[in-house]
C-alpha positions in Angstrom: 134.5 116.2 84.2 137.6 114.0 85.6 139.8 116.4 84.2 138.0 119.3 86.1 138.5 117.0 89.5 142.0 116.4 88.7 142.7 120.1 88.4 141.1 121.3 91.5 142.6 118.6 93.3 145.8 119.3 92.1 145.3 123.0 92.9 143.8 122.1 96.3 147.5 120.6 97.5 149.7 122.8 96.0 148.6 125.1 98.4 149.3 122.3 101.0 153.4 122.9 99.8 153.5 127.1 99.8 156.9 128.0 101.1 157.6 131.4 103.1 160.7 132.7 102.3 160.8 135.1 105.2 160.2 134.6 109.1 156.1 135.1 110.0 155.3 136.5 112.8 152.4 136.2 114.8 151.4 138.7 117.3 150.8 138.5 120.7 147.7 140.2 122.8 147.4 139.7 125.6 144.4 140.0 127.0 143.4 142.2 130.2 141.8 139.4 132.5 140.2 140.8 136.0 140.4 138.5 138.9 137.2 138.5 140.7 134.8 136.8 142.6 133.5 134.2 139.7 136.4 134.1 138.0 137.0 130.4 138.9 133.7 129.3 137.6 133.8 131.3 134.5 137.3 129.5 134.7 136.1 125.9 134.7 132.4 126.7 132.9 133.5 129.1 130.1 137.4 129.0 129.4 137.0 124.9 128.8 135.2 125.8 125.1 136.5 129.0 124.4 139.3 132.0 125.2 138.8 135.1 127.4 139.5 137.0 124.2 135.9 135.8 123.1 134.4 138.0 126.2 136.8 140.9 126.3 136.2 141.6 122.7 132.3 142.4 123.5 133.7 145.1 125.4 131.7 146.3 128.3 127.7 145.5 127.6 124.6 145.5 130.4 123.9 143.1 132.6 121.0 142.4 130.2 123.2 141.6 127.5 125.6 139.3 129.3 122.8 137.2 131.1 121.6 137.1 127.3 125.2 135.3 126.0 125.1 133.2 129.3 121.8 131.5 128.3 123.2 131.6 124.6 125.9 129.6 125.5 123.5 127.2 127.5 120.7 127.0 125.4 122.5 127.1 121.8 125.2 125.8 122.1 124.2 123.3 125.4 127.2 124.5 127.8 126.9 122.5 130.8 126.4 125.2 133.3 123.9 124.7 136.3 121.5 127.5 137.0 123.7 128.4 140.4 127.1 128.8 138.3 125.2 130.9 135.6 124.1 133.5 137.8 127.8 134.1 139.2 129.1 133.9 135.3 126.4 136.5 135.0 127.9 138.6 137.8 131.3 138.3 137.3 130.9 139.6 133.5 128.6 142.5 134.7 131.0 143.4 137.6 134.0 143.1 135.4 133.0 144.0 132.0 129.7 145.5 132.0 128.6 149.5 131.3 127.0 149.6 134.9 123.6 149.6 133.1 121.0 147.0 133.7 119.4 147.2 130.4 
């Protein structure tokens, strides 16, 4: 069994010490964000936890659906947003990335 340990530990690091030989590049995207009225609450209530890239990639949704991830991110995952700032996050996201459909 200690032999087992030893070996997966020892695997484990190696890792840790993988050269590249060659230059890695990471891509940029950059993403498409729309100034609007809102955007300075989503700003300080959304952008503090996560990137814009998180709501541009549901790409455009009703406003059902983005009322629905406002309350997500209140409820679940206890974002401190007051009821006020949630209704403009709501709006902004509608406005700016919504489908134009209510439902």
């Amino acid at each position: 069994m200690m032999k087992k340990i030893i070996l997966l530990t020892a695997l484990s690091i190696s890792a840790l010490f993988a050269q590249v030989k060659s230059s890695v590049e990471v891509p940029y995207i950059p993403f498409e964000i729309k100034m609007g009225k809102g955007f300075s609450t989503v700003q300080a209530d959304c952008l503090m936890c996560h990137s814009f890239g998180y709501i541009i990639n549901q790409g455009p949704q009703s406003r059902k659906f983005w009322r629905g991830k406002v309350n997500k991110m209140i409820e679940e995952f206890k974002a401190p947003i007051d009821k006020k700032d949630a209704k403009i996050i709501e709006n902004y996201l509608f406005e700016n990335y919504g489908n134009g459909k209510e439902q």
